[in-house]
C-alpha positions in Angstrom: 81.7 108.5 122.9 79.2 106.1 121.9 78.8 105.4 118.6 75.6 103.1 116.9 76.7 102.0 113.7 75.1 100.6 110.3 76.6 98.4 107.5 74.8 97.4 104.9 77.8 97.9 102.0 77.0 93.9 100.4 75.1 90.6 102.0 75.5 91.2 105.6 73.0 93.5 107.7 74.4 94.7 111.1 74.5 97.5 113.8 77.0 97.8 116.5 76.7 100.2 119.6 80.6 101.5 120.2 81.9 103.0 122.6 85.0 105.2 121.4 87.8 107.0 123.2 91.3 108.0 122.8 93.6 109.7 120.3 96.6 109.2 119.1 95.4 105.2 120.2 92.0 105.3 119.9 90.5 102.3 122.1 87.3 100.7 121.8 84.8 98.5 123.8 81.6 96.7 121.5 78.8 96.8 123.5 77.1 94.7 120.9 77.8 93.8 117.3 74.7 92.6 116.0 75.0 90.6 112.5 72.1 89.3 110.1 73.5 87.3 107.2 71.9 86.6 104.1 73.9 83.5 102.9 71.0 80.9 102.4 68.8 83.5 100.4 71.8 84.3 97.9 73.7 80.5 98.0 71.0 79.4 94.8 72.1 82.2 93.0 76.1 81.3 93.7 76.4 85.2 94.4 75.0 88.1 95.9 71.9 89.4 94.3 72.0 93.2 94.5 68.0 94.1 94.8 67.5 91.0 97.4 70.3 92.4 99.4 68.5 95.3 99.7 64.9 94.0 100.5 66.9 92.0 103.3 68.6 95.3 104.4 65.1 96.6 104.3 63.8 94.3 106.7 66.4 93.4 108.9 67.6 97.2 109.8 64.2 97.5 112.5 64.8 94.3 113.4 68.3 94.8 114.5 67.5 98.1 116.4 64.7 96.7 118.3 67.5 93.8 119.2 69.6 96.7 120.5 67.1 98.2 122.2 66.1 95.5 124.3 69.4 95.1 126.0 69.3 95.0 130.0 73.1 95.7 131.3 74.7 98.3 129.5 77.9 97.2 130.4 78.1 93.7 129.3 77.8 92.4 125.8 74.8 89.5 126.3 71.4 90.4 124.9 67.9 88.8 125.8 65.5 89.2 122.9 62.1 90.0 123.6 59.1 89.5 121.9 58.1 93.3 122.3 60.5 95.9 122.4 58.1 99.3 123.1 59.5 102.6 121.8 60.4 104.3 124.7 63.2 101.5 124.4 64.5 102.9 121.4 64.4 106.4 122.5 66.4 104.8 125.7 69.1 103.3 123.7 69.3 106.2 121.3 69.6 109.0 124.6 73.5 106.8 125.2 74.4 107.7 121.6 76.6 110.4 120.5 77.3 109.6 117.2 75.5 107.8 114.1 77.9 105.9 111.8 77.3 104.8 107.8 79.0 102.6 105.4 78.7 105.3 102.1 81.0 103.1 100.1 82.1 100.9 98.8 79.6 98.1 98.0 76.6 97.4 96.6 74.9 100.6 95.8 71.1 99.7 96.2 72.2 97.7 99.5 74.0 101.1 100.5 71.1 103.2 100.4 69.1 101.2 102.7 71.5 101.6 105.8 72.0 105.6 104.4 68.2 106.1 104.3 68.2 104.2 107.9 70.9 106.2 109.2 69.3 109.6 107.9 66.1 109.1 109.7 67.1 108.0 113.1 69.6 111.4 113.2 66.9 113.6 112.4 64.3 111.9 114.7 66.4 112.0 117.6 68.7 114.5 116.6 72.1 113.1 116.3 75.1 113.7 114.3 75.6 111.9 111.6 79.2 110.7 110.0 80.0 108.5 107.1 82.1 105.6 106.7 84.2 103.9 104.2 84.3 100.4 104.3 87.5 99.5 103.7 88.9 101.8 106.2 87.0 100.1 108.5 88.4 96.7 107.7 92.0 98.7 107.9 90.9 99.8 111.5 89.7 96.0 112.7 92.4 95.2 114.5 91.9 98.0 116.8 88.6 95.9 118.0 88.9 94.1 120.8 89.8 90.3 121.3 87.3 87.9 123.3 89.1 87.0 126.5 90.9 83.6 126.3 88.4 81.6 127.9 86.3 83.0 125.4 83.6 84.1 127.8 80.7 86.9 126.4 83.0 89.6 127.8 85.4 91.2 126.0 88.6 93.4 126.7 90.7 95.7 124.8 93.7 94.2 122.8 97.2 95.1 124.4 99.8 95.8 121.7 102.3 97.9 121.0 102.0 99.6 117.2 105.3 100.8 115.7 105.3 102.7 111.8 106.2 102.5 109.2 103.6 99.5 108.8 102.5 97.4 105.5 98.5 97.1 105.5 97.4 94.2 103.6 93.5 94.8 102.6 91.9 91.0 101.1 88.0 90.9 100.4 85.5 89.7 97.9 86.1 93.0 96.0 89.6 94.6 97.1 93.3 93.8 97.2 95.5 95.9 97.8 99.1 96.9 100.0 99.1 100.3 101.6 102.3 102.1 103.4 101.5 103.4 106.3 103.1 106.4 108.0 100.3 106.8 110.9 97.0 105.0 111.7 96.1 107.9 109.8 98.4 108.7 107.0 98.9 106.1 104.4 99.9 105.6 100.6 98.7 103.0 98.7 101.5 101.0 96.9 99.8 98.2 94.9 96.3 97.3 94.1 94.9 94.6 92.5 94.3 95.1 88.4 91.7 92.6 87.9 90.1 90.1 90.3 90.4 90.6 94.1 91.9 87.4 95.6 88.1 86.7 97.1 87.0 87.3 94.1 88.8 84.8 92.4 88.5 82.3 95.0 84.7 82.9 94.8 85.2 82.1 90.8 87.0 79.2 91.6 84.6 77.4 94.1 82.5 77.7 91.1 84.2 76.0 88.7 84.8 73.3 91.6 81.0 73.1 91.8 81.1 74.0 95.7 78.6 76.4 97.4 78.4 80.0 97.9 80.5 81.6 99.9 83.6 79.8 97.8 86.5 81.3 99.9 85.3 78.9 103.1 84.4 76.1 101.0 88.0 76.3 99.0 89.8 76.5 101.9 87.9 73.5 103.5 88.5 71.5 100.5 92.4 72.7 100.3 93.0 71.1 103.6 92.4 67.7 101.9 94.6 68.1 99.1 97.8 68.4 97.8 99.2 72.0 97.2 101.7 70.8 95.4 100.4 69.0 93.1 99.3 71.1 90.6 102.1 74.1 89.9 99.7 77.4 89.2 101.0 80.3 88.2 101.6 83.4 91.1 100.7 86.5 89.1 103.0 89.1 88.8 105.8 88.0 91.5 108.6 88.9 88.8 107.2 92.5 88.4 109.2 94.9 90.2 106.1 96.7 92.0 102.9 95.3 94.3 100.1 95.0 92.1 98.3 92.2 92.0 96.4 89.8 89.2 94.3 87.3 89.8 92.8 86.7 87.1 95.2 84.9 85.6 95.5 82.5 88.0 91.7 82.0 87.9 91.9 80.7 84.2 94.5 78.5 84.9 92.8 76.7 87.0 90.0 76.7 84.1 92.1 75.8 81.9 93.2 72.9 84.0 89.7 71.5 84.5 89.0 71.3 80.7 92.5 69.4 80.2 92.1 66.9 82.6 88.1 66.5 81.6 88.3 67.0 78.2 85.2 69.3 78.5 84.0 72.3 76.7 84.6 75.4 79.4 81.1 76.0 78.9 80.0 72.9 80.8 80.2 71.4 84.0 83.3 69.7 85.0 83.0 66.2 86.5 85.7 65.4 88.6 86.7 63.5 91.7 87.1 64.4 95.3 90.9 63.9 95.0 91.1 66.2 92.1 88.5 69.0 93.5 90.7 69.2 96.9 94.0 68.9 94.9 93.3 72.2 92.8 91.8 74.0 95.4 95.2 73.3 97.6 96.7 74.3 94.2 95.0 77.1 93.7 95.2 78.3 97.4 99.1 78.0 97.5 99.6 79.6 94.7 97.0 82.8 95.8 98.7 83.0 99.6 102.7 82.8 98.1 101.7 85.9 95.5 100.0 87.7 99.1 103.0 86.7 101.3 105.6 87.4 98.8 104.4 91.0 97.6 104.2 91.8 101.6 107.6 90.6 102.5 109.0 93.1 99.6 107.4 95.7 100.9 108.5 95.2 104.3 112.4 95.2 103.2 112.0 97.9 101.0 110.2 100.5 103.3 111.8 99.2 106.8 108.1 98.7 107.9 108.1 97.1 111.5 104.7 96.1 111.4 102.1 94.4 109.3 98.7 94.7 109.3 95.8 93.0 107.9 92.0 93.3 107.3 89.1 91.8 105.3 87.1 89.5 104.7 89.8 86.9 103.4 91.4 87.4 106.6 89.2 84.5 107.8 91.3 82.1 106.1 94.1 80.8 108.3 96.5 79.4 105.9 96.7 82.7 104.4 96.9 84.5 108.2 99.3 81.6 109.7 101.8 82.1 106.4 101.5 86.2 107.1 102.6 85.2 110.6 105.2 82.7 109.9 106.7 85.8 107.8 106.7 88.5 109.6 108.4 86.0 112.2 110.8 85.4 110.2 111.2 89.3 109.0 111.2 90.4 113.0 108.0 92.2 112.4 105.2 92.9 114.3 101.9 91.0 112.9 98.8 92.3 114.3 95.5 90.4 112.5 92.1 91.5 113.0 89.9 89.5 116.2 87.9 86.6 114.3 84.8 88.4 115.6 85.6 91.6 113.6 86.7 89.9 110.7 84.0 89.7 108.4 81.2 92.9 107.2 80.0 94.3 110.5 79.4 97.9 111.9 81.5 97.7 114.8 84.6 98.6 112.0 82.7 101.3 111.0 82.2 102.9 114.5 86.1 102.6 114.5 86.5 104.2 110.9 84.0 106.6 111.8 85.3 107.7 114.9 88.7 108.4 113.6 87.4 110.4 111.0 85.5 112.7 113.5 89.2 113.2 115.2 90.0 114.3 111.8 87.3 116.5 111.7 86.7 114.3 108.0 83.1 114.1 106.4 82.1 111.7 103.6 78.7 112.6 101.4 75.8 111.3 102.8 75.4 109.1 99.2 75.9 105.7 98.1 79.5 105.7 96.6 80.1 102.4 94.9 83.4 102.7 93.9 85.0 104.7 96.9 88.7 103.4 97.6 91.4 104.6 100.2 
């Protein structure tokens, strides 16, 4: 089955063309996973602005479909752009599709329109069925993607694992944290959640404070690897609480509250402070976020015998926190399967793999922006 899919849940446009098959182990081969990010048009506003995401979303969707469309080997992943992609195309790409795929939720609600309202009008024009998404199952289905080869040519091949259940998924974005037994790569119960700030969230808050640029969770991590992490003893949220919730926001204001002590400044003001000290609190900070993530998982490994972690999201990126998962489940003698750098971050290529395993499931979503869906 071949499956073009849209995501437009926050910041980043994209459209993927899938090809799916397979069930009990679904596999999967990207035939292209086209990304448009907005970074530089949101980075003066230190966040994502909700109505220019969408204008973006609004202009890049054509854009990425003529991309698609202008393909010349269907069976490698290397695009040539050209300057005019003609119609007939389009209706050339869109015969090889089965199947259209749509973040509903969650994200952004005006930005999740846009690729609905995309997705609604190429089914009817060319007559396709149409199946909904939810993001965060899609970051839960990443590491089903495939890896780049190791000599990280353009071609790609399917990863070669073994899965084993139960398994602990671990889910870290900008908006989400949270720990989920799994039974199946279908059936799952959701064990701890965060009750405040997501752990990109508050890294996001904290690159602020630090006066480095949007995205924060790159630019902390950057500065972390230049400072002490010990230096500075944060508090790790929650750790002495007998269940796997999670708090960040706590650990957020402490390291607020550590910038007005050592600056003597009003919170409401900038804090001037030196290299040393910006890379010392963001190691700080960092260690303190990744023990709380790494500790909460290893619990949950001994208590439900899990034999396998996953992982997925946009946090994911950063390798302290993966290389500490992995140094864990090592340790634990547990099978640690991350996510392929490629599919790491927003992109429609996990939504054709969410999307496809709903279809198995016969499961339909609401063709409507859902803000606050959740697993």
């Amino acid at each position: 089955m071949n499956i073009l899919a849209i995501e437009t849940s926050c910041d980043d446009t994209s459209i993927a063309l899938v090809e799916a098959k397979g069930d009990k182990l679904p596999s999967f081969v990207i035939r292209a996973n086209l990304v448009s990010s907005q970074i530089k048009i949101h980075r003066p506003f230190g966040g994502v602005v909700p109505n220019l995401a969408k204008r973006e979303h609004i202009k890049n969707l054509p854009i990425l479909l003529k991309r698609l469309a202008s393909k010349y080997k269907i069976q490698d992943t290397r695009y040539k752009i050209q300057k005019h992609v003609s119609q007939h195309q389009v209706k050339t790409l869109m015969k090889n599709v089965d199947m259209i795929a749509v973040t509903v939720g969650p994200g952004l609600e005006p930005a999740l329109w846009t690729g609905i309202n995309f997705a609604k009008e190429l089914a009817k024009e060319y007559k396709k069925s149409l199946l909904g998404a939810n993001h965060l199952e899609g970051h839960l289905y990443s590491f089903l993607l495939p890896q780049k080869t190791e000599n990280q040519k353009s071609k790609i091949k399917n990863q070669k694992f073994g899965i084993a259940f139960p398994a602990i998924g671990l889910i870290v974005s900008g908006g989400h944290t949270m720990l989920l037994l799994m039974t199946s790569l279908t059936k799952w119960k959701k064990i701890g959640e965060t009750r405040d700030d997501a752990v990109g969230e508050a890294y996001d808050k904290v690159a602020r404070m630090l006066q480095l640029p949007y995205p924060g969770g790159p630019e902390v991590e950057c500065a972390a690897k230049k400072g002490d992490p010990n230096s500075i003893q944060f508090p790790r949220p929650m750790l002495d609480q007998k269940n796997y919730d999670f708090s960040f926001s706590g650990l957020k204001t402490s390291v607020l509250y550590h910038l007005r002590d050592i600056t003597k400044h009003e919170i409401n003001t900038p804090f001037i402070i030196s290299e040393e000290q910006r890379n010392n609190i963001a190691a700080s900070f960092q260690m303190a976020a990744i023990e709380t993530l790494t500790q909460k998982t290893m619990r949950a490994i001994k208590q439900f015998d899990a034999k396998m972690v996953l992982i997925g999201g946009g946090v994911t990126a950063n390798k302290s926190l993966t290389n500490a998962l992995k140094k864990m489940c090592k340790q634990e003698n547990v099978l640690f399967i991350p996510p392929a750098r490629n599919v790491i971050t927003d992109n429609a290529a996990t939504i054709a793999a969410s999307a496809y395993i709903n279809s198995l499931q016969k499961k339909k979503r609401r063709m409507v922006a859902q803000s606050n869906l959740t697993l």
